[in-house]
C-alpha positions as CSV (number, residue, x, y, z in Angstrom):
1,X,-25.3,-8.2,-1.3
2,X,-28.4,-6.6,0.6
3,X,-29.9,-3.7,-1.0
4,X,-30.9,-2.5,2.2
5,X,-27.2,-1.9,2.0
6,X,-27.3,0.2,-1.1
7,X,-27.0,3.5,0.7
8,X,-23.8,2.2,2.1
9,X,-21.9,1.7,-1.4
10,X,-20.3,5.3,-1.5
11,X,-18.6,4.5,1.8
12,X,-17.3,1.2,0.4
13,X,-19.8,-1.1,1.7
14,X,-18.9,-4.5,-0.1
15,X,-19.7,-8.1,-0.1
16,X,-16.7,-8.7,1.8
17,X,-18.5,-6.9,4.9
18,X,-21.7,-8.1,4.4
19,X,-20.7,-11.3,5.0
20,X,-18.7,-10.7,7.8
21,X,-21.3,-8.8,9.7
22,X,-23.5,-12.5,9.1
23,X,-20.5,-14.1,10.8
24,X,-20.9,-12.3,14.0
25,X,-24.1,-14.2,14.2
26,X,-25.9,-11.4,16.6
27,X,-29.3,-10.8,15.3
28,X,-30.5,-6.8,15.5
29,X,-26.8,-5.5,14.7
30,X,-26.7,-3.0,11.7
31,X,-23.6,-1.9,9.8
32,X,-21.9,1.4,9.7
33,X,-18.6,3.3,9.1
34,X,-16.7,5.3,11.7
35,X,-16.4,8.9,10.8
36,X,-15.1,11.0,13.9
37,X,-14.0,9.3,17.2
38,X,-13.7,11.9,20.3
39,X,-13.3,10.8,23.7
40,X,-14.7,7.5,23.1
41,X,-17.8,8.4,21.8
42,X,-18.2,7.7,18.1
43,X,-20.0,9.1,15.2
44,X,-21.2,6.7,12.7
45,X,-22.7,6.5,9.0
46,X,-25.3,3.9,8.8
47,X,-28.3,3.3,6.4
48,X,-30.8,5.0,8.5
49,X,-28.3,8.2,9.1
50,X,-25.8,9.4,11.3
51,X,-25.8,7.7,14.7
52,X,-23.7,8.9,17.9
53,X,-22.2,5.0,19.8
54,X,-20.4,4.1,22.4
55,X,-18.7,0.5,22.9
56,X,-20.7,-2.1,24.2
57,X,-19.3,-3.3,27.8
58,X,-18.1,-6.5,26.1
59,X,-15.9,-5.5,23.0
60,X,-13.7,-3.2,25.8
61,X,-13.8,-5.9,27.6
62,X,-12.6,-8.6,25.0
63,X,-10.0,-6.1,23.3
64,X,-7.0,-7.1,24.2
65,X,-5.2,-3.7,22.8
66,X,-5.9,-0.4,21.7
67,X,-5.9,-1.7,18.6
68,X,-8.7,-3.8,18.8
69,X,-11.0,-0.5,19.5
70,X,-12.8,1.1,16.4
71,X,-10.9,4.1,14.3
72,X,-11.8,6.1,11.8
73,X,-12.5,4.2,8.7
74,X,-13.6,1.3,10.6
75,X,-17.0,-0.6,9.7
76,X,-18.5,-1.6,12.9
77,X,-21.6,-3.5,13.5
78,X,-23.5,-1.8,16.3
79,X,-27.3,-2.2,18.0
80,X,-29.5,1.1,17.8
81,X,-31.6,2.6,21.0
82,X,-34.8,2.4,20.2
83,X,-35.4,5.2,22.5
84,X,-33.1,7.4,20.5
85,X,-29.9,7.0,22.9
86,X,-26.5,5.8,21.8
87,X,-26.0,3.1,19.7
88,X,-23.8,0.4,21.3
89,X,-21.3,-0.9,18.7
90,X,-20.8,-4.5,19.5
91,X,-18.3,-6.1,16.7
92,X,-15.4,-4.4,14.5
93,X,-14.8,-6.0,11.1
94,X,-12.1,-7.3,9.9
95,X,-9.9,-4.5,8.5
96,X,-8.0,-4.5,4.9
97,X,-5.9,-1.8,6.0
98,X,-4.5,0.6,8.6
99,X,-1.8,3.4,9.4
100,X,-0.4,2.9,13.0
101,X,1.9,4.0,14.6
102,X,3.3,3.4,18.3
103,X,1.0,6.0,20.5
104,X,2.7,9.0,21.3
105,X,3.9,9.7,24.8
106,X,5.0,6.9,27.5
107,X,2.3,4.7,26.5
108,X,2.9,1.4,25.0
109,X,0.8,0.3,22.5
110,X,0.0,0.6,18.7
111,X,-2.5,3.4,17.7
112,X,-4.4,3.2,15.1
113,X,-4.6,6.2,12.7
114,X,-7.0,5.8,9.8
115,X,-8.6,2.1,9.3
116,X,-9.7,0.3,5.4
117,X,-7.6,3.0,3.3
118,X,-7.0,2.5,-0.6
119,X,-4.2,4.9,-0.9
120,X,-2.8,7.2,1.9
121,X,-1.4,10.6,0.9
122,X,1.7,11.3,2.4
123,X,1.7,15.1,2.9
124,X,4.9,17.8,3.2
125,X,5.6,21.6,2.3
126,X,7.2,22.7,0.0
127,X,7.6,26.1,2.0
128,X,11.1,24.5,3.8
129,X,13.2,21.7,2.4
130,X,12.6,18.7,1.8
131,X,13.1,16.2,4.1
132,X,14.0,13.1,3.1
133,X,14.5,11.4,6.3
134,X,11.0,12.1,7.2
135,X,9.8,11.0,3.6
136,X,11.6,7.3,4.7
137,X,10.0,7.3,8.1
138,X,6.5,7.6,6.8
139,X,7.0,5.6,3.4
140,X,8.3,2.7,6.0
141,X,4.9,2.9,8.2
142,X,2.3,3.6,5.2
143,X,3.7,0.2,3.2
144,X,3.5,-2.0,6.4
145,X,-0.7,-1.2,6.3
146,X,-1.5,-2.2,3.1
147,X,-2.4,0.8,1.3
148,X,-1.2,2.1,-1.7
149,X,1.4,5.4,-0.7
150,X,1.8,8.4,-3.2
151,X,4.1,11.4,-2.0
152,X,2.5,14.9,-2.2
153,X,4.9,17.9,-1.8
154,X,2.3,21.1,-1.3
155,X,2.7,24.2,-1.5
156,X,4.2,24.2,-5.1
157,X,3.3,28.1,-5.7
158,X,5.9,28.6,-2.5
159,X,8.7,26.8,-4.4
160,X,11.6,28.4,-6.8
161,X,12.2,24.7,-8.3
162,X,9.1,22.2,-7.6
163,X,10.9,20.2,-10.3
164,X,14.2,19.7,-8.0
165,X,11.9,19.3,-5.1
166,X,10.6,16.2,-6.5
167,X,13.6,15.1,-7.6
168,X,15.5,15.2,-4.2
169,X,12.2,13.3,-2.4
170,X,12.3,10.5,-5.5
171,X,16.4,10.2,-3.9
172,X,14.2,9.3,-0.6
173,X,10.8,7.7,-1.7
174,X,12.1,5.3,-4.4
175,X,8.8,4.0,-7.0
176,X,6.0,5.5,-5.0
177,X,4.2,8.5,-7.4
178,X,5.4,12.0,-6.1
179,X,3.3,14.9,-7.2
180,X,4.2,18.7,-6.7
181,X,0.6,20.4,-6.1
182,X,-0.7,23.8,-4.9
183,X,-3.9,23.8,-3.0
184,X,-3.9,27.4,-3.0
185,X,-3.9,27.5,-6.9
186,X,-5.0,24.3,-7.7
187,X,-1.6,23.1,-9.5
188,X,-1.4,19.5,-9.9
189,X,-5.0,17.7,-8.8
190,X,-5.3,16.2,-11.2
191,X,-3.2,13.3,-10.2
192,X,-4.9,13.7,-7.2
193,X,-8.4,13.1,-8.3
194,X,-7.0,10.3,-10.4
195,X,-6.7,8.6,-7.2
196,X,-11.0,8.6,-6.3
197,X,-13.7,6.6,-7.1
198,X,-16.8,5.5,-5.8
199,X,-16.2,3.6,-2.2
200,X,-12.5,4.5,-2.3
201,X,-10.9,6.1,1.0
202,X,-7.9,8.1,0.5
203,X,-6.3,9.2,4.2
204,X,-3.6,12.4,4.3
205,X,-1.1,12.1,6.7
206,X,2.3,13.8,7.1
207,X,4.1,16.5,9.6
208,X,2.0,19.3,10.9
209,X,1.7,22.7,8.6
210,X,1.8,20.7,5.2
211,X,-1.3,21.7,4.0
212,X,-3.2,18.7,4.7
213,X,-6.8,20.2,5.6
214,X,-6.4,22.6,2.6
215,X,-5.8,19.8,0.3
216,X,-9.1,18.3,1.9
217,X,-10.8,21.4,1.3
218,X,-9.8,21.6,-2.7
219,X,-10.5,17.9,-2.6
220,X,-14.3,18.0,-1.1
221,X,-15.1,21.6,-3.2
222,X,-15.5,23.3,0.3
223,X,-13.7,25.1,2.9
224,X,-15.1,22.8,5.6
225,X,-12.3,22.4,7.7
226,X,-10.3,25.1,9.3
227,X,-6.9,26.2,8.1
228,X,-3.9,28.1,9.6
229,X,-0.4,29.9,8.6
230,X,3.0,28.1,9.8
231,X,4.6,29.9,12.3
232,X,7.1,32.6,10.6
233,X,10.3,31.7,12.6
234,X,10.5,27.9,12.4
235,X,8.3,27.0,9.8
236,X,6.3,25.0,12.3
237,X,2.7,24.3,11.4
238,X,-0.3,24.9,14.1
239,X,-3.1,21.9,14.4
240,X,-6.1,22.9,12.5
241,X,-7.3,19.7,12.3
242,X,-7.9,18.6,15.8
243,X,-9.6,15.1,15.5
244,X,-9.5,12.4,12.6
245,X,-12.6,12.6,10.8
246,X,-14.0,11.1,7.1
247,X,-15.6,12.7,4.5
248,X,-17.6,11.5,1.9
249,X,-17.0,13.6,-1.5
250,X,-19.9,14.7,-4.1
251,X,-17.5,13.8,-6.6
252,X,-17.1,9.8,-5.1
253,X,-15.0,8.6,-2.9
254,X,-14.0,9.3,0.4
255,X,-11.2,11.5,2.6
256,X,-9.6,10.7,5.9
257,X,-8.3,14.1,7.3
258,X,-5.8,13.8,10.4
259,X,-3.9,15.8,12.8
260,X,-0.2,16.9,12.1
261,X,1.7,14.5,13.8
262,X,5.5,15.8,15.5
263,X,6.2,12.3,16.4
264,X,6.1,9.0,14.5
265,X,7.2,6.2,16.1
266,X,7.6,2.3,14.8
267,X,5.2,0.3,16.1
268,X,5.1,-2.4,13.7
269,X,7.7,-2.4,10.7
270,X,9.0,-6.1,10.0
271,X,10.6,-6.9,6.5
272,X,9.3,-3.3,5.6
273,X,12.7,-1.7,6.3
274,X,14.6,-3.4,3.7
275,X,11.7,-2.6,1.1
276,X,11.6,1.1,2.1
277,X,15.5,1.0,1.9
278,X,15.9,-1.5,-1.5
279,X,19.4,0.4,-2.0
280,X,20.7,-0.9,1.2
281,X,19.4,-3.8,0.9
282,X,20.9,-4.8,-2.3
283,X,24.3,-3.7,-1.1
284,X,24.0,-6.0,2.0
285,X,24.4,-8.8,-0.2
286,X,27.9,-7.8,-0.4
287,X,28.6,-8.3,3.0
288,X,31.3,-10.3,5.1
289,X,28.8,-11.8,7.1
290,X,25.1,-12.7,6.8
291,X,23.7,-10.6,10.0
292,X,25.7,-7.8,9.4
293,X,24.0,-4.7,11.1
294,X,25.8,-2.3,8.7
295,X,27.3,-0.5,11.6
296,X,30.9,-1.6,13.3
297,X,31.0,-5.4,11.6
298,X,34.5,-5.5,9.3
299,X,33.9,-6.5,5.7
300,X,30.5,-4.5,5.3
301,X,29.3,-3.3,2.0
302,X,27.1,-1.0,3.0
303,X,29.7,1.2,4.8
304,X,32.0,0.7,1.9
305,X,29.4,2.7,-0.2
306,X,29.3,5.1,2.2
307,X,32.8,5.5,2.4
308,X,33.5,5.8,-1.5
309,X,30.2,7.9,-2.0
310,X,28.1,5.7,-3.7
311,X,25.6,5.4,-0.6
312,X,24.5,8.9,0.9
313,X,25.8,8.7,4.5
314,X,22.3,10.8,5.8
315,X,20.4,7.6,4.2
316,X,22.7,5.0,6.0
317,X,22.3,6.7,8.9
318,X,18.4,6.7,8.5
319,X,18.2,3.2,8.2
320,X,20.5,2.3,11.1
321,X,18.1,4.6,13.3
322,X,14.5,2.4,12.1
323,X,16.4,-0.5,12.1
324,X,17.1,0.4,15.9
325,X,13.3,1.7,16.3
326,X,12.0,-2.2,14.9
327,X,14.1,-3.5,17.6
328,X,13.2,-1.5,19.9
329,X,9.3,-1.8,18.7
330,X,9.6,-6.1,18.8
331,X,10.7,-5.4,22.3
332,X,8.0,-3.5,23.6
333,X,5.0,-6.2,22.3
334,X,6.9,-8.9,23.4
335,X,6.7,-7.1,26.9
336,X,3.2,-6.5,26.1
337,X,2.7,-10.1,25.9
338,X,4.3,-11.0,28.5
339,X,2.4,-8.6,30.7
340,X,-0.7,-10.1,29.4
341,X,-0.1,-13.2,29.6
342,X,0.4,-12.8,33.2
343,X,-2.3,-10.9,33.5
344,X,-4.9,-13.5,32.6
345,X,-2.8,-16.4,34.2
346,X,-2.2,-18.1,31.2
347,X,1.5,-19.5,30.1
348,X,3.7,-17.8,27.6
349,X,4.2,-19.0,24.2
């Protein structure tokens, strides 16, 4: 590896990405790692210091998805102004993993959230029950990108029974760790800090009003990101955090702060559903017939569990609704494809 790289290393600069930035072959391109994104214009850490970019004419124009655009997290190799403008990034490189989800709204497409994540902390309050259908939901999308997920329930101080808490998420979240923390007091970090070290990125991400930028906070010793109360008569949290950012922390490592999110779609899921549901899974075996859906097909195990109350008819019901999401989620980038392919003339696959 370079040392001209060395300043790099805290953000996890690797040998990995050294020699992928050599394979883009494009002489004058220096590294760097994507810390805020707003309205396309991108702030980036690089050897010489914080750059402002924009894309280069030709990455939008060979990305073929929003997902081919850089994120925060990213490492992108981009050209400098000499003049002191924008840097142009030319080339993302190769990711080793990502949170997406499918992008809010009517659009079609898969967003990504935070990019080249060791372990993603999967945020709720403890200030309202738990939730264990939304523990599923974002256990399902955090295993399909490749980081490592760890359930935090905040907001411990808030809670009569933090011990029960856990207890009723571990019926939901299966082996991930859980950890009951208070980042008003302080109460369980250290599991949390457990989790650093130098060049490792650790993204939060769960509903809004967890706690998530005061986690951040306790995590980076500071109060540099704004905070705010849930409101009183639904619990519902307000967005502090208004963009996706990264932090490098004195301490090492790094921190991925996002907005709360109110919707979470599938966009990519896969075999991930029967690993997020293992029960289910394992019951399936007992099944009439192969492809049984678990829903109306006679002989099905699954709803026999249900039925004698050895499967919780809330989970069941969960897993029937992703199921239906994957579907629904294989649909839309096969239309994608399609679309595309007739877009550039070319024959379908």
């Amino acid at each position: 590896m370079s040392l001209a790289r060395s300043g790099l290393w805290p953000y996890g600069w690797s040998a990995d990405l050294e020699r992928a930035l050599e394979a883009t072959a494009t002489p004058g391109l220096v590294p760097g790692r994507v810390v805020l994104e707003h309205n396309h214009v991108y702030r980036i850490v690089t050897e010489q210091g914080e750059l402002l970019a924009e894309l280069a004419g030709r990455l939008k124009h060979r990305a073929a998805a929003r997902r081919d655009l850089p994120a925060v997290g990213d490492w992108v190799a981009l050209r400098p102004d000499p003049r002191g403008g924008r840097a142009l990034v030319q080339h993302v490189l190769p990711r080793r993993s990502r949170f997406s989800r499918q992008a809010a709204g009517r659009e079609t497409g898969e967003q990504i959230v935070a990019a080249n994540i060791d372990v993603v902390f999967l945020v709720f309050g403890l200030d309202k029950p738990v939730n264990r259908r939304s523990i599923e939901r974002y256990l399902l999308v955090a295993r399909r990108g490749g980081a490592d997920p760890i359930v935090v329930l905040n907001k411990a101080d808030a809670c009569a029974d933090p011990d029960a808490a856990v207890a009723e998420a571990r019926l939901a979240a299966g082996d991930p760790p859980i950890h009951a923390v208070s980042a008003r007091t302080g109460q369980g970090f250290e599991a949390l800090e457990a989790c650093f070290g130098e060049g490792r990125t650790v993204a939060l991400l769960g509903p809004s009003g967890a706690g998530k930028s005061s986690i951040v906070n306790r995590l980076i010793g500071r109060n540099l990101l704004a905070t705010g109360e849930v409101r009183d008569r639904d619990r519902r949290g307000r967005h502090t955090s208004v963009h996706r950012q990264l932090l490098l922390r004195q301490q090492g490592g790094l921190v991925i702060d996002t907005p709360g999110m109110r919707e979470l779609q599938l966009w990519d899921a896969d075999d991930d559903v029967d690993e997020s549901f293992a029960d289910i899974a394992g019951l399936a075996g007992g099944c009439r017939f192969r492809d049984c859906r678990h829903e109306t097909e006679p002989g099905c195990a699954v709803k026999a569990a249900v039925e004698q109350g050895r499967l919780d008819a809330g989970r069941h019901g969960s897993f029937l609704k992703l199921q239906a999401e994957q579907q629904a989620a294989e649909a839309r980038r096969e239309e994608r494809a399609l679309l595309e392919s007739r877009r550039k003339g070319r024959p379908q696959r």
